[in-house]
C-alpha positions in Angstrom: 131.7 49.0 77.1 132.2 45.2 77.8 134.2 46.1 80.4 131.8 48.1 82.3 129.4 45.6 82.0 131.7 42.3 82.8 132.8 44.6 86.1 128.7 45.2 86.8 127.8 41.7 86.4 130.9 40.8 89.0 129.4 43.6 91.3 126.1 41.2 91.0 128.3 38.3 91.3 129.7 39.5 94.2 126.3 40.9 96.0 124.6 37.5 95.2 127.6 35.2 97.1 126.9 37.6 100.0 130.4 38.8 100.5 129.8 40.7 103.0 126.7 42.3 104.8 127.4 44.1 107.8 127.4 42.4 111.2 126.4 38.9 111.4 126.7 35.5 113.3 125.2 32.1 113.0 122.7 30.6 115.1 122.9 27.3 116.9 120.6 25.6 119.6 121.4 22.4 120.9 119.5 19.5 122.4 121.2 16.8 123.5 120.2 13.4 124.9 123.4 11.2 126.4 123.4 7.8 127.9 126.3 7.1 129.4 128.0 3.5 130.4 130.2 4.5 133.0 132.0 1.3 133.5 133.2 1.0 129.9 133.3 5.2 129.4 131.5 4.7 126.7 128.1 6.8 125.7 125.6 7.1 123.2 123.9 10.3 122.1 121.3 11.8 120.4 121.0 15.3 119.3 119.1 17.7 117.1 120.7 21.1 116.3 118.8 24.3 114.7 121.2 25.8 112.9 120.8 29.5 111.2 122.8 31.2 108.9 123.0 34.7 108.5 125.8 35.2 106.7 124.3 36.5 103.4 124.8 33.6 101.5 124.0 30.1 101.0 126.1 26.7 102.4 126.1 23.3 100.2 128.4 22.1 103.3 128.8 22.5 107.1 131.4 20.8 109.2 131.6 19.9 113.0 134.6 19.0 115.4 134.7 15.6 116.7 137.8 16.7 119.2 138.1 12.9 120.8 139.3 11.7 117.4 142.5 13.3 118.2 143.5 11.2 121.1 144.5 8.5 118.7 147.7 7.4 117.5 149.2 8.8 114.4 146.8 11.7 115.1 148.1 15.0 114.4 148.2 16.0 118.2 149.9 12.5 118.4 152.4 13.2 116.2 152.4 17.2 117.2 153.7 16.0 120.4 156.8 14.3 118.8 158.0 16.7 116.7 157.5 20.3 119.3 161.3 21.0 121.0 159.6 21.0 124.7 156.0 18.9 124.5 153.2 19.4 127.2 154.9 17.4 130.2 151.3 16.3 130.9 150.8 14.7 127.3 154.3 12.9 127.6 156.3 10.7 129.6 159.9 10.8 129.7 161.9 7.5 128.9 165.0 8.6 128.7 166.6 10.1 132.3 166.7 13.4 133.4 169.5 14.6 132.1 169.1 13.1 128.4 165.2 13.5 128.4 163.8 11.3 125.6 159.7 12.5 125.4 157.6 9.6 124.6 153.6 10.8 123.7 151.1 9.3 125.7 148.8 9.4 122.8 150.7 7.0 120.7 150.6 4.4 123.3 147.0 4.1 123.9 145.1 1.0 123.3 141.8 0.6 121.3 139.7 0.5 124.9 142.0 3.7 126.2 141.7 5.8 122.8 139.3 8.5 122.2 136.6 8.5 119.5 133.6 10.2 118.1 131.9 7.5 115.2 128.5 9.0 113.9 126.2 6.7 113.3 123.3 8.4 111.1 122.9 12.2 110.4 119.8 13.7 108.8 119.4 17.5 107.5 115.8 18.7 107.9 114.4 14.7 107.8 116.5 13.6 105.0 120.1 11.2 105.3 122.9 13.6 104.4 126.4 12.3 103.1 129.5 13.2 105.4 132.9 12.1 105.9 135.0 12.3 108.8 138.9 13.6 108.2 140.9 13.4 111.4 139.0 15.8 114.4 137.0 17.1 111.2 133.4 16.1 110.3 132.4 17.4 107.1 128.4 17.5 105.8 127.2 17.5 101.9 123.6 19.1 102.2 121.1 17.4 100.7 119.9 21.3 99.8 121.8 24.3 100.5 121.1 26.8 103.7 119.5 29.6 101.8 120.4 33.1 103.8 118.3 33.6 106.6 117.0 30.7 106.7 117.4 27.7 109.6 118.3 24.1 109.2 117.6 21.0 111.5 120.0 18.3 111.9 119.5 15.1 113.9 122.4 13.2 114.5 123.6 10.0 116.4 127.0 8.9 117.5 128.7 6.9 120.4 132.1 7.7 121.7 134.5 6.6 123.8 136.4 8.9 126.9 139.9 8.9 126.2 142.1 8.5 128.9 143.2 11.5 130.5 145.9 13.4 128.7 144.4 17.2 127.6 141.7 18.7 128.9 139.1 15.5 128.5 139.4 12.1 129.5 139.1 9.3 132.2 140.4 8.9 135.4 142.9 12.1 136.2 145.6 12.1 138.1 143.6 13.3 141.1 140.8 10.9 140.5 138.2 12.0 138.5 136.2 9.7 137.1 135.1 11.9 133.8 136.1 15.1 132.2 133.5 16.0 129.0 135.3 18.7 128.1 135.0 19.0 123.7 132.7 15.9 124.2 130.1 16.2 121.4 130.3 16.9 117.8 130.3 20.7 117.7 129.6 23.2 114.9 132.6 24.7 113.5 132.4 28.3 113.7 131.6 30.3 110.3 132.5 34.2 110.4 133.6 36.8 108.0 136.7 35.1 107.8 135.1 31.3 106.3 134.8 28.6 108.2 137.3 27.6 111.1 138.7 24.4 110.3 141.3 23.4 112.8 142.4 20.2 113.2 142.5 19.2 117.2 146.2 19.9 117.7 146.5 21.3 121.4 145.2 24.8 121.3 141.6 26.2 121.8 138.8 26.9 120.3 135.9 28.9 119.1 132.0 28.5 118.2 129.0 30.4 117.7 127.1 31.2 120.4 123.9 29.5 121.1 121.6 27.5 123.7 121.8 24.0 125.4 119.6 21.5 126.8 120.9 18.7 127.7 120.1 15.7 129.2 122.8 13.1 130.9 121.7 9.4 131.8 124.5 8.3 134.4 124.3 5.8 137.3 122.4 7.0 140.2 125.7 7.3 142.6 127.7 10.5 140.0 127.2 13.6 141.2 128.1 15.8 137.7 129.1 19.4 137.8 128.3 20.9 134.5 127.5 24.1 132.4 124.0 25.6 132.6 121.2 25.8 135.2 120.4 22.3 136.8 117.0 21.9 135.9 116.2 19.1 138.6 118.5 19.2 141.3 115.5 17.3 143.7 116.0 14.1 141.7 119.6 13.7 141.6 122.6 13.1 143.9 124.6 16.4 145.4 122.8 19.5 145.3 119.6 19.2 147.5 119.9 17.6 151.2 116.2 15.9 150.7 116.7 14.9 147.5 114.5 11.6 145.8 116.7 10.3 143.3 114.6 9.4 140.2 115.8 6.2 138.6 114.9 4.3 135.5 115.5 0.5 134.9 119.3 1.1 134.8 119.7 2.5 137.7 120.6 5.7 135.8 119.8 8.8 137.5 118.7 11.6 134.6 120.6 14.9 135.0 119.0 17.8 132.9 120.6 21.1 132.1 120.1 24.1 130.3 122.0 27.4 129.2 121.5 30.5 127.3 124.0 31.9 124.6 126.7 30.4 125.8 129.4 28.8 123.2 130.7 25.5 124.4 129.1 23.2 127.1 131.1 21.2 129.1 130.6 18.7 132.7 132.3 16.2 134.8 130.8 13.2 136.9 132.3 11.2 139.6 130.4 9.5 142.9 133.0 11.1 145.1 132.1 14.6 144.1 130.4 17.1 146.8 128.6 20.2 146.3 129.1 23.6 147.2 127.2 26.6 146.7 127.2 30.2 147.7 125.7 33.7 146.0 127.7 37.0 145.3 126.6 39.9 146.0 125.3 41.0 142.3 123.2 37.7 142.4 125.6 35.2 140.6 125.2 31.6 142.1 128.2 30.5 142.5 129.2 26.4 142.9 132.0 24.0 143.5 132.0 20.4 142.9 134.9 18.7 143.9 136.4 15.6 145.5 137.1 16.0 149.3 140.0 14.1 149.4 141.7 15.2 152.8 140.6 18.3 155.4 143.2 21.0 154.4 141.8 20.3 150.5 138.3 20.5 151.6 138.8 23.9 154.1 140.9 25.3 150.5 138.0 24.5 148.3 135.7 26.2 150.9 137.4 29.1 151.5 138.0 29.4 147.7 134.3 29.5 147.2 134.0 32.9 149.2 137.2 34.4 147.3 134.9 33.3 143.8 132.3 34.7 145.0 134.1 38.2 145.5 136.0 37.7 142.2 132.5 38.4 140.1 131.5 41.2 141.8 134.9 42.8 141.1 135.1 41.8 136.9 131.6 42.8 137.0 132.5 46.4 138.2 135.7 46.7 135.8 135.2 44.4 133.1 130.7 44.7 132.2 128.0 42.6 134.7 128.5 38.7 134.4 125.3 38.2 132.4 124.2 34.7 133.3 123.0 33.7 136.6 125.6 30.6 137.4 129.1 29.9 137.9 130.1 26.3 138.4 133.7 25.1 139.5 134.4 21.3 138.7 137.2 19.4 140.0 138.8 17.4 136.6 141.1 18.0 133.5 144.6 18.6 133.7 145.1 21.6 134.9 142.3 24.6 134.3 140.2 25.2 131.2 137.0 27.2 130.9 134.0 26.4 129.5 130.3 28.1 128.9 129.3 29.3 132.6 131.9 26.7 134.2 135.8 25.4 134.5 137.4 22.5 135.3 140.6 22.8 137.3 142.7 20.5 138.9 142.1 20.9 142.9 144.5 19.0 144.9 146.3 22.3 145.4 147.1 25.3 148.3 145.3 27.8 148.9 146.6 30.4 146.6 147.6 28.4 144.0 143.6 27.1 143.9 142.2 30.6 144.1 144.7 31.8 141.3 143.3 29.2 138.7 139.9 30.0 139.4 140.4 33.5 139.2 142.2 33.1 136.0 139.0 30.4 134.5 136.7 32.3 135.8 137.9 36.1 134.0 137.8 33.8 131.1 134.0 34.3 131.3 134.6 37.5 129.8 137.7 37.9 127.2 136.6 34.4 126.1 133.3 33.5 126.7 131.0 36.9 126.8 132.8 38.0 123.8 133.9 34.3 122.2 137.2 35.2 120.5 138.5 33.4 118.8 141.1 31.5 120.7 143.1 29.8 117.7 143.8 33.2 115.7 143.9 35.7 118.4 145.1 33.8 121.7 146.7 36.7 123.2 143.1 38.7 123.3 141.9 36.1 125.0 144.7 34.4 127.3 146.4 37.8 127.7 143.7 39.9 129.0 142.3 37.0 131.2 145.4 37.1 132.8 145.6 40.6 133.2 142.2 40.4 134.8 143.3 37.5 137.3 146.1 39.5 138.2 144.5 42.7 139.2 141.8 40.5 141.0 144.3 38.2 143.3 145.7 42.0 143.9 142.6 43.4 145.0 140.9 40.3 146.3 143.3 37.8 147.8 146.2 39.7 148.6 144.1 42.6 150.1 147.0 45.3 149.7 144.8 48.0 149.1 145.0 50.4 146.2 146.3 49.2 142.8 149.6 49.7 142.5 151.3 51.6 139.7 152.2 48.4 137.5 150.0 45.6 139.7 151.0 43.2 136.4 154.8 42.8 136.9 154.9 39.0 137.1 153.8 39.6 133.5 156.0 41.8 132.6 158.7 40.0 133.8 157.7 36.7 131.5 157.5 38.9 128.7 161.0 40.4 128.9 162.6 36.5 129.7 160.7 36.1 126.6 161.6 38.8 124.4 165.4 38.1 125.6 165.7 34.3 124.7 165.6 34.4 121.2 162.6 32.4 121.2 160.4 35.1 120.8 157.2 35.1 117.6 154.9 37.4 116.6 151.8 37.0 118.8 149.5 37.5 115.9 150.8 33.8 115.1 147.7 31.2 114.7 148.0 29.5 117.8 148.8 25.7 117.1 151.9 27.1 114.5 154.2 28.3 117.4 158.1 26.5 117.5 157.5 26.3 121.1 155.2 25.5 123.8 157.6 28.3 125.6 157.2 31.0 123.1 153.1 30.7 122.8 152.9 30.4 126.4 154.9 33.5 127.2 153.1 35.4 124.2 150.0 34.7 124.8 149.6 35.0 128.4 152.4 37.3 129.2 153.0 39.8 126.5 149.3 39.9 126.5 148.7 41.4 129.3 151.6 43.7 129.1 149.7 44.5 125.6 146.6 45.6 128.0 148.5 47.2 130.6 150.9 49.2 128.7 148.0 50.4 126.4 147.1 52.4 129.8 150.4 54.0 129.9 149.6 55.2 126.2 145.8 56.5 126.6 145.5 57.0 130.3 144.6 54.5 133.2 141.3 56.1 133.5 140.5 55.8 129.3 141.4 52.0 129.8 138.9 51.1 132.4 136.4 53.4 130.4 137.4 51.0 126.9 136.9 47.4 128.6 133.3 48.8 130.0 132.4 50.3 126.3 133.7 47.5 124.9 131.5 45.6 126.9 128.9 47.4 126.2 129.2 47.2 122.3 130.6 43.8 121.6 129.5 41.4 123.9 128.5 37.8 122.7 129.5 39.3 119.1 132.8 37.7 118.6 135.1 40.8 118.3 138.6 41.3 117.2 141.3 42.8 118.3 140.6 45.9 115.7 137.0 46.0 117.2 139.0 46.7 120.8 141.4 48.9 119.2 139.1 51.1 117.8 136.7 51.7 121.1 139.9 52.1 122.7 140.6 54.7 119.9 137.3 56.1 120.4 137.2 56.8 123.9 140.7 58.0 124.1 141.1 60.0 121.0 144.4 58.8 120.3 145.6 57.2 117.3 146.5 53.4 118.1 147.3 51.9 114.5 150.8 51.3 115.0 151.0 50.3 118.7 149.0 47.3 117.9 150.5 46.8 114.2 154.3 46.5 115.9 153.7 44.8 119.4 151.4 42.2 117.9 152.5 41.8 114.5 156.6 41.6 115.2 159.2 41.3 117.9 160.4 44.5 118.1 161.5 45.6 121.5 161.1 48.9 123.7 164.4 50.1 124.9 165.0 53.9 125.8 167.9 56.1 127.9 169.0 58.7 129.5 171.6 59.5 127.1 172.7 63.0 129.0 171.8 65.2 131.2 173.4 69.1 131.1 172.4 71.5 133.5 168.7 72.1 132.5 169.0 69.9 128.9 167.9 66.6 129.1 168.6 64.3 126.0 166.7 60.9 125.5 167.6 58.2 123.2 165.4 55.2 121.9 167.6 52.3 121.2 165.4 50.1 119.8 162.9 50.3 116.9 159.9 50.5 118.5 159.1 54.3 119.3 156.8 54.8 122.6 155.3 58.6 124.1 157.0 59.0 127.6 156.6 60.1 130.9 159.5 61.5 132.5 160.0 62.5 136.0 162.6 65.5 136.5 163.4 65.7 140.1 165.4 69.2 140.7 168.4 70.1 143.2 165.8 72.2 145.2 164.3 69.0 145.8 160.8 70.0 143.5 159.5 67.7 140.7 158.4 68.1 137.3 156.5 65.5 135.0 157.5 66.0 131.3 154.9 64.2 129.0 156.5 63.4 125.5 153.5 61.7 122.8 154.0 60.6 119.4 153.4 62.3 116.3 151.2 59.2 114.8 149.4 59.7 118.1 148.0 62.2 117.1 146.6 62.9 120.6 148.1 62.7 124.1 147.1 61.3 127.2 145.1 63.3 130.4 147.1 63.4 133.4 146.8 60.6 135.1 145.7 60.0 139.1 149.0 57.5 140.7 150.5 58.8 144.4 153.9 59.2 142.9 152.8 62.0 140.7 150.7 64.0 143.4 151.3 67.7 143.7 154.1 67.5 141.2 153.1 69.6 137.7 152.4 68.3 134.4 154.3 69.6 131.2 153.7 68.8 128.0 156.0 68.4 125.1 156.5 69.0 121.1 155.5 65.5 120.0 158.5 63.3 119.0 158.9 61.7 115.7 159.4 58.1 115.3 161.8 58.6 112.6 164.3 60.0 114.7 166.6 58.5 117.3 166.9 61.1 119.6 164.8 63.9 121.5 166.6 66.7 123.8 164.0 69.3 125.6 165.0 71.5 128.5 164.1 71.5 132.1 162.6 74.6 133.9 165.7 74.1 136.8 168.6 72.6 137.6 168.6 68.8 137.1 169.6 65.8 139.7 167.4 63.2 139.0 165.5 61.7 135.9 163.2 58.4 135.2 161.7 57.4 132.4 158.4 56.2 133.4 158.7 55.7 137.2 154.8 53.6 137.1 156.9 51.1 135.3 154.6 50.3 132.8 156.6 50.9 129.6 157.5 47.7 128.7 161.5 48.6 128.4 163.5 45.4 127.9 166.5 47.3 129.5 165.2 49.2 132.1 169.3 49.7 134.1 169.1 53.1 131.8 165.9 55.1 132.9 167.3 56.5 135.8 169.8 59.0 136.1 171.4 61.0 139.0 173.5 64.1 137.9 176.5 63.6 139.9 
């Protein structure tokens, strides 16, 4: 009987520390005040943040980032730099010679006017002085009281900071000469899910937050023009975005920028006095901008032809990937290469026209597997890198390339990173957390490339057709909810009826390769092998010596479904047959043909993501 009642009272235990409760997320809503001494890159800033948890149980602690703090020496990004085999060549410089490359990280050289910092000065919760300590890129809050469930919290805070120089993402005076990049530029509430709260240290990788809304106001001399997040909430009284403009200045000379956005998760803006402004509208109402840095005529025409290719590019995710839900777009010359942020992106822009085009296309699909749905970037960087990319690369199909109809495998750039990848030896799981990879080469090749093989050969599985149905149900049901991968698994699951457990268990979870052949072909038998240990359905094309084709469908037992016929030109006219389901468990699978054989493939659309692709073709001699 004491059992009974010691398991009840842990029941109660376990009710009353809110374990769980359904779906939830936390509140935020940030206002922001920042005065900003552009000759020193220095600012101070104000801001007050309601803050509501939902999580079904109480907090006696909260924590923020303070992501400058990591461009410091003997940080951990400092010293993550040393120790990784091939470092970011953008965060290093080589002082060695090119054959016997000795890397150097830029961080540990900076000086105590080039470092980055984040120093709060006071922070009250709800009026009264809270105690906090800051650990690295970690600020971490006692609460005066605990934040019951359901309730909200106020807290004011005050801080200055200092822009690092440029080396990731943020910083002072790029390479291409922009004067700032606020990219991670305030102190930000750590994100707090199911899963606790995200804690990780500023190493290199990306992020994640709760959704929430901004205003924010930026005191800057009168001559930057700022590209930012948000709406522009008075673009008559600064420089840039209205011909007839009055510039409103205070005793400074500071022009005062104000901004706002809706649910959005991270807020980020650049300022320079060399910026212009661009602006056009797509057809489904998005305003569209560019701010950029005119250096010569052939960047300017780029930029400006860019703009009517961005403006294209949202009308196309919109139809394919759910309707672009806020009512801006903003494209800011800065950073280091191309990062996205709430509603905007910084990119580097001295660049041709395709290459310029490509990075926005790729920022800008981050507004969706990123930013409409906030994933979380450090845990599952392959959801969000890998499907951006699979996005960008059906939209610089469609869009810039104008070749017409989607081919049968429009990702093979993709697919061809993947298999130099799965090949080299260097290969890790892509479930990984994202800072703990060996290599900058492996994550990068995971992440963006075996990602969007892991979208595009999930068509192959349930049907082209069933995959553009999942991403717009998906949509529909998750966004600004932080999903999962098994949130996106299981609408794919839904939609197709097929049974999806261990495609995303082996291709995320291991390296385990897909390698099938033609082991013989017999008259009318027709014997396929898998060489590898990773057991896919098949489509096999049978071409016959009368010259007539056949399209033999072979799906998995764990299936548990199969896939409709699908709509591609090289199957037209050409009947369907489908196969006794194949086991997993055994190597081989022989089935027989309804004529005399002289051709087979294995999967002529090229999807199947076969490491050794010489052995899916076969011509009976």
């Amino acid at each position: 009987m004491r059992y009974y009642a010691l398991l009840f009272l842990m029941v109660l235990s376990g009710i009353a520390l809110g374990q769980r409760k359904g779906y939830w997320q936390q509140d935020v809503k940030y206002t922001m005040d920042i005065d900003v001494d552009e000759k020193s890159y220095q600012y101070d800033g104000k801001m007050t943040l309601e803050y509501g948890n939902n999580s079904g149980r109480s907090l006696s602690k909260v924590y923020f980032h303070l992501y400058f703090n990591a461009f410091q020496p003997g940080s951990m990004m400092d010293n993550r730099l040393i120790s990784i085999a091939d470092p970011d060549s953008r965060m290093t410089k080589n002082i060695g010679t090119k054959e016997k490359p000795v890397y150097q990280s830029r961080i540990s050289t900076l000086t105590p006017e080039q470092i980055g910092y984040q120093k709060i000065s006071t922070l009250k919760v709800n009026g009264v002085p809270a105690q906090f300590k800051v650990d690295g890129t970690i600020l971490e809050v006692e609460l005066p009281q605990p934040i019951a469930d359901g309730s909200k919290t106020t807290f004011e805070m005050e801080w200055k900071a200092q822009v690092p120089e440029q080396i990731r993402r943020s910083g002072r005076n790029s390479r291409e000469g922009v004067a700032l990049s606020m990219t991670q530029w305030y102190p930000k509430m750590a994100h707090f899910d199911d899963f606790g709260w995200h804690l990780d240290e500023y190493v290199g990788r990306e992020f994640v937050a709760p959704f929430g809304d901004f205003d924010v106001t930026i005191h800057i001399h009168k001559d930057y023009v700022i590209g930012g997040s948000g709406v522009l909430q008075n673009p008559s009284e600064v420089k840039g975005y209205m011909k007839n403009a009055k510039i409103k200045t205070n005793a400074q000379n500071k022009a005062t920028w104000h901004f706002k956005a809706h649910n959005i998760h991270d807020f980020a803006w650049a300022a320079d006095p060399k910026f212009v402004v661009d602006s056009t509208t797509s057809k489904g109402g998005v305003k569209i901008y560019t701010v950029f840095i005119p250096a010569n005529k052939e960047i300017e025409n780029n930029w400006k032809q860019a703009l009517g290719f961005a403006a294209e590019f949202f009308d196309f995710a919109s139809s394919r990937f759910g309707a672009y839900p806020w009512p801006t777009y903003t494209i800011v010359q800065g950073g280091d290469g191309g990062m996205e942020y709430g509603t905007a992106t910084l990119i580097t822009g001295n660049r041709n026209l395709k290459s310029l085009v490509n990075v926005i296309f790729h920022e800008a699909a981050h507004s969706w597997y990123q930013h409409l749905f906030g994933i979380n970037e450090t845990v599952d960087e392959w959801f969000d890198e890998g499907f951006t990319s699979y996005v960008e690369e059906l939209a610089m199909h469609h869009i810039f390339e104008r070749k017409g109809a989607i081919p049968t495998n429009p990702i093979m750039e993709p697919y061809r990173g993947y298999y130099r990848l799965a090949l080299s030896g260097k290969e890790e799981p892509m479930s990984l957390l994202a800072d703990y990879y060996n290599t900058n080469y492996a994550y990068s090749n995971a992440a963006y490339n075996k990602g969007a093989v892991m979208a595009e050969q999930l068509g192959y599985i349930i049907g082209k057709e069933n995959l553009e149905k999942t991403f717009l149900k998906f949509y529909e049901l998750w966004k600004f909810k932080h999903p999962t991968p098994n949130d996106f698994k299981r609408v794919a699951e839904d939609v197709s009826g097929i049974n999806l457990k261990w495609y995303f268990n082996l291709f995320i979870n291991t390296t385990r390769k897909i390698d099938y052949a033609i082991d013989t072909i017999a008259g009318k038998e027709i014997i396929i092998r898998n060489k590898s240990d990773f057991a896919m359905p098949l489509d096999i094309l049978v071409e016959y010596k009368d010259g007539s084709k056949e399209l033999f469908y072979i799906p998995l037992r764990e299936m548990r479904g199969e896939k409709p016929a699908e709509n591609y030109d090289i199957y037209a006219g050409v009947k369907r047959t489908v196969l006794e389901d194949w086991f997993w468990t055994k190597p081989t699978y022989s089935f027989t043909a309804s004529k005399e054989v002289a051709k087979v493939w294995i999967d002529p659309t090229l999807r199947l993501a076969d490491i050794e692709s010489s052995d899916n073709h076969k011509i009976v001699k």
